[in-house]
C-alpha positions as CSV (number, residue, x, y, z in Angstrom):
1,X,0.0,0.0,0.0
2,X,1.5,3.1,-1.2
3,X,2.5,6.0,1.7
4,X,0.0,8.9,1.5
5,X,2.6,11.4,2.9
6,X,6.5,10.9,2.6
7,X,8.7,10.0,5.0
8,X,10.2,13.3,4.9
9,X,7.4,15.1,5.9
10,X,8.0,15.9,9.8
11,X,4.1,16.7,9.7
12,X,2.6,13.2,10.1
13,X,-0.6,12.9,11.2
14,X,-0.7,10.3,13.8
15,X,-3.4,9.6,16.7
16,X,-2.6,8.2,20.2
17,X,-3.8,4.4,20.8
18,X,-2.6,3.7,24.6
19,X,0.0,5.6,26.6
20,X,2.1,6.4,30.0
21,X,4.8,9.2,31.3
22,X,7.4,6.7,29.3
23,X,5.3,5.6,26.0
24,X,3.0,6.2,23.6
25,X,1.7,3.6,20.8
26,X,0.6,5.7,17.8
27,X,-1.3,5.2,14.5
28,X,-0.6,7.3,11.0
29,X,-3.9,8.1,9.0
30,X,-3.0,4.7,6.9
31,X,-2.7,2.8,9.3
32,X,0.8,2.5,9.9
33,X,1.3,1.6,14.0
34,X,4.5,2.8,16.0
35,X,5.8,3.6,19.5
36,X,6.9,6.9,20.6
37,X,8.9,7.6,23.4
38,X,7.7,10.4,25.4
39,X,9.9,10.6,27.7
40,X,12.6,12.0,25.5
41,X,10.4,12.8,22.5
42,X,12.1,10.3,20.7
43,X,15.5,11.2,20.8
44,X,18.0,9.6,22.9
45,X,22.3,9.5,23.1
46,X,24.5,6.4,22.8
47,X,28.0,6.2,24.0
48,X,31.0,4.1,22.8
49,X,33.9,4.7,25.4
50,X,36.7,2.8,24.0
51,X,40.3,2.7,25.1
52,X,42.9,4.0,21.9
53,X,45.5,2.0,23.8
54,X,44.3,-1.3,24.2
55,X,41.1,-1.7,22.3
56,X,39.1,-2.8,25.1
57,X,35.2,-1.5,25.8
58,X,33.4,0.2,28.8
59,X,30.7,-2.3,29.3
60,X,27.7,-1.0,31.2
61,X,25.8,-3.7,32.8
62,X,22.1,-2.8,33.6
63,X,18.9,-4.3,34.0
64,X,16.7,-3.9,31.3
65,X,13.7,-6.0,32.0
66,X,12.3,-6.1,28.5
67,X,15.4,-7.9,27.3
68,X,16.1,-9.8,30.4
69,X,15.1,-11.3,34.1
70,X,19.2,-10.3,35.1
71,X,21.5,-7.4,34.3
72,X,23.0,-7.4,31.4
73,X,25.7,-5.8,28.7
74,X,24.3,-2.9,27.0
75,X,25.2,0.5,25.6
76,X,25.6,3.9,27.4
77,X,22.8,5.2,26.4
78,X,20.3,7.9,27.9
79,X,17.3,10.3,26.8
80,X,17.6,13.5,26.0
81,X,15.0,14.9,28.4
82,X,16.5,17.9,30.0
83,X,14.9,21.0,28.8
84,X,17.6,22.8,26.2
85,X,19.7,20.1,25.7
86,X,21.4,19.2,22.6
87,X,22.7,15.5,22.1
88,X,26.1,16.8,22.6
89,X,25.3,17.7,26.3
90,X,23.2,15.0,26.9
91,X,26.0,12.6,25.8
92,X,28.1,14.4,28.4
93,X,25.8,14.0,31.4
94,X,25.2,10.3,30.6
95,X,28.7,9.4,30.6
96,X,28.6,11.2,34.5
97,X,25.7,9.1,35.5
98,X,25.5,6.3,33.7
99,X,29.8,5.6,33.7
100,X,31.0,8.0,36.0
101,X,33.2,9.8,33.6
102,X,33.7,12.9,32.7
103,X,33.9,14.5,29.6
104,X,33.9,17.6,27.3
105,X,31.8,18.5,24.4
106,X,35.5,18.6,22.2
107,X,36.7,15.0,23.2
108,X,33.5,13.5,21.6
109,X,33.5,12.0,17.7
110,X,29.9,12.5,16.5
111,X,29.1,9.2,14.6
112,X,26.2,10.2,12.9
113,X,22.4,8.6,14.2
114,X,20.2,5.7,13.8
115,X,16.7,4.1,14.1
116,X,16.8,0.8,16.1
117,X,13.6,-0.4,15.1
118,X,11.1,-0.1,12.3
119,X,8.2,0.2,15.1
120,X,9.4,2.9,16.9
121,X,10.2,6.3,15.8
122,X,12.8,7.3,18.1
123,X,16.3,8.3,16.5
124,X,19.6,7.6,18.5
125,X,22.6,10.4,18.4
126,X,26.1,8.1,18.5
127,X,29.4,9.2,19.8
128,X,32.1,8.0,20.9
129,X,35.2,8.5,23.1
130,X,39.0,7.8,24.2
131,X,38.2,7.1,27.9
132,X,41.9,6.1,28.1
133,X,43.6,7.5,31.2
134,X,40.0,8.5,32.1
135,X,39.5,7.8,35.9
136,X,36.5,6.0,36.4
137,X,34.1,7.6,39.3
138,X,31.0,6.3,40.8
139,X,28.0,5.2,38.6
140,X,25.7,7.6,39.9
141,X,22.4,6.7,37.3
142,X,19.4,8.3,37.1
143,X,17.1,6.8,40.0
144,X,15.2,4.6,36.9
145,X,14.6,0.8,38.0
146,X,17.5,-0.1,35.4
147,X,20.2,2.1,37.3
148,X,19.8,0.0,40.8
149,X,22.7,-2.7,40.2
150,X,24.3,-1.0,36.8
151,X,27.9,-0.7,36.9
152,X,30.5,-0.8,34.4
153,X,33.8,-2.8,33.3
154,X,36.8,-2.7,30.7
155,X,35.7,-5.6,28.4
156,X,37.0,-7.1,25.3
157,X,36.1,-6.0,21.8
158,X,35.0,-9.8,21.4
159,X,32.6,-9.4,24.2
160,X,31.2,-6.0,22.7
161,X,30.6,-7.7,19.7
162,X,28.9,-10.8,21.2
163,X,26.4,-8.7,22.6
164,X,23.0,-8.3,22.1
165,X,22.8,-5.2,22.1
166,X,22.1,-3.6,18.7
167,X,23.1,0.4,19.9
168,X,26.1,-1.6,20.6
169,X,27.0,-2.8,17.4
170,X,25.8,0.1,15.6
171,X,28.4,2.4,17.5
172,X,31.3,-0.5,17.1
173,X,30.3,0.1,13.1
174,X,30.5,3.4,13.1
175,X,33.4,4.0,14.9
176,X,35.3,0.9,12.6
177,X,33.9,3.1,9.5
178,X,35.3,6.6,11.0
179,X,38.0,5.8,12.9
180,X,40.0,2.8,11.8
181,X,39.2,1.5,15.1
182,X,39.9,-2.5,14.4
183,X,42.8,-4.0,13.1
184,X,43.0,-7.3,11.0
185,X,43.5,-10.1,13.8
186,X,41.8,-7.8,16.6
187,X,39.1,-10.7,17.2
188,X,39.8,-14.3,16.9
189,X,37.4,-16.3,15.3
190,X,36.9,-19.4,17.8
191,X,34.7,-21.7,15.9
């Protein structure tokens, strides 16, 4: 079935099925059916920390209960729900709370956005950082349900990439793509 409106047009009609403070399931005039995240009007930061000298990962470990009963690997990732804030600054803040590192708007490499998922409409800002020599502080969250337990670890780029996380992936892409961040041998196949 053909769109009525394009994709470019920022305009779409949509009207509100269900909602809470966090989510709202929406339908276009054709019919088309998507989540929006409210809480962050559908734009939220991901962070790739990633050690230049020895190619290992921050790892955030958090509960997540829609992806699993335990906490789990995932990406640094956060909404951008303070009034004003650009992604730049929000990237900033999360790194505080969500890895206890700090961080300046010039140490971080913009690596462009994404869309995780087809059924939501919610756009992710990716960056990534040097966090070598960085002193890790306290993971001080947010107060959400997935911040009571979280913590964070040096991991291996194998790990990273035997994740489930897509964000995850998507920034080990992008900064491969931008930053000749792999070399040839960096991860050992162990079939």
């Amino acid at each position: 079935m053909p769109r009525k409106k394009k994709l470019e047009d920022a305009n779409i009609k949509y009207r509100k099925l269900a909602g809470n403070k966090w989510l709202e399931l929406r339908e276009t005039e054709d019919g088309y059916t998507y989540v929006h995240e409210v809480r962050c009007d559908g734009r939220i930061v991901a962070v790739l920390v990633y050690d230049g000298e020895s190619s290992r990962i921050l790892g955030r470990y958090e509960y997540t209960p829609c992806h699993h009963e335990r906490i789990k690997l995932c990406s640094i990732t956060g909404g951008m729900d303070e009034q004003g804030e650009n992604p730049k600054q929000t990237a900033i803040r999360e790194l505080l709370e969500e890895a206890g590192i700090e961080a300046t708007a010039d140490e971080l490499e913009d690596l462009g956005t994404v869309w995780p998922s087809k059924a939501a409409d919610t756009v992710v800002y990716l960056f990534a950082i040097d966090g070598h020599g960085k002193e890790l502080q306290d993971v001080i969250g947010d107060g959400t349900i997935g911040e009571e337990g979280a913590s964070v670890k040096w991991i291996s780029m194998e790990d990273a990439i035997r994740s489930g996380d897509a964000i995850l992936h998507s920034l080990l892409v992008r900064r491969m793509l931008v930053g000749g961040f792999f070399e040839v041998g960096m991860v050992e196949n162990k079939r």
